[in-house]
C-alpha positions in Angstrom: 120.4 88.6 123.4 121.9 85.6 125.2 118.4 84.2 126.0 117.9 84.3 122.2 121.1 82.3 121.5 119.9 80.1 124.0 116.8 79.5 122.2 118.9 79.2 118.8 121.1 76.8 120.3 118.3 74.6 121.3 116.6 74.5 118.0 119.1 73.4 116.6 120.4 70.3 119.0 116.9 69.3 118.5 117.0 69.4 114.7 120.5 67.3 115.1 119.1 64.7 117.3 115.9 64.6 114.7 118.5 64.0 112.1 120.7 61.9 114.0 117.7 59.4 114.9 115.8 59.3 111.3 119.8 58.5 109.9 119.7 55.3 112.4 116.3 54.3 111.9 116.8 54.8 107.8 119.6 52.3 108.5 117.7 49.6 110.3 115.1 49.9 107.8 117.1 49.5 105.1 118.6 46.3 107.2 115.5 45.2 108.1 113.3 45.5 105.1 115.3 47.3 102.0 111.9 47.1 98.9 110.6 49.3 101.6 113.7 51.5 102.6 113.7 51.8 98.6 110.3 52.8 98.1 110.3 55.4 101.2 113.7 56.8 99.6 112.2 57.3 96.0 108.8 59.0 97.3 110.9 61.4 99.5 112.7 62.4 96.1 109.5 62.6 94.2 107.8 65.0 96.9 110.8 66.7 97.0 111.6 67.5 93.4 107.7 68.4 93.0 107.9 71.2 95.6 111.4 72.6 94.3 109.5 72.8 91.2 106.9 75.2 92.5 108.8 78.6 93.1 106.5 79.8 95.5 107.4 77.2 97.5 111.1 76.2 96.8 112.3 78.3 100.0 110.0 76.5 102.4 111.3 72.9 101.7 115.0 71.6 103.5 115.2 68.5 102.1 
């Protein structure tokens, strides 16, 4: 059992450094270059509201 919470526990500090690092780059982006930050943000709610919109696959997508 503990080797599994192990494993759980890693999963997710990896998902929180992945999220951690895509919220700083987001940032310089939008800095950087914000038409582009803009245009990233819109697509991600496009794809995103297209797949909640399919049932079948409504459970696989974490936006």
């Amino acid at each position: 059992m503990l080797k599994e919470e192990l494993e759980a526990f890693k999963k997710q500090a990896r998902h929180s450094l992945e999220i951690a690092y895509n919220v700083k780059a987001a940032s310089h982006l939008r800095k950087v270059d914000e038409p582009t930050y803009n245009r990233m943000r819109q697509s991600h709610r496009d794809i995103s509201k297209a797949v909640l919109n399919q049932p079948s696959n409504a459970e696989g997508h974490q936006a």
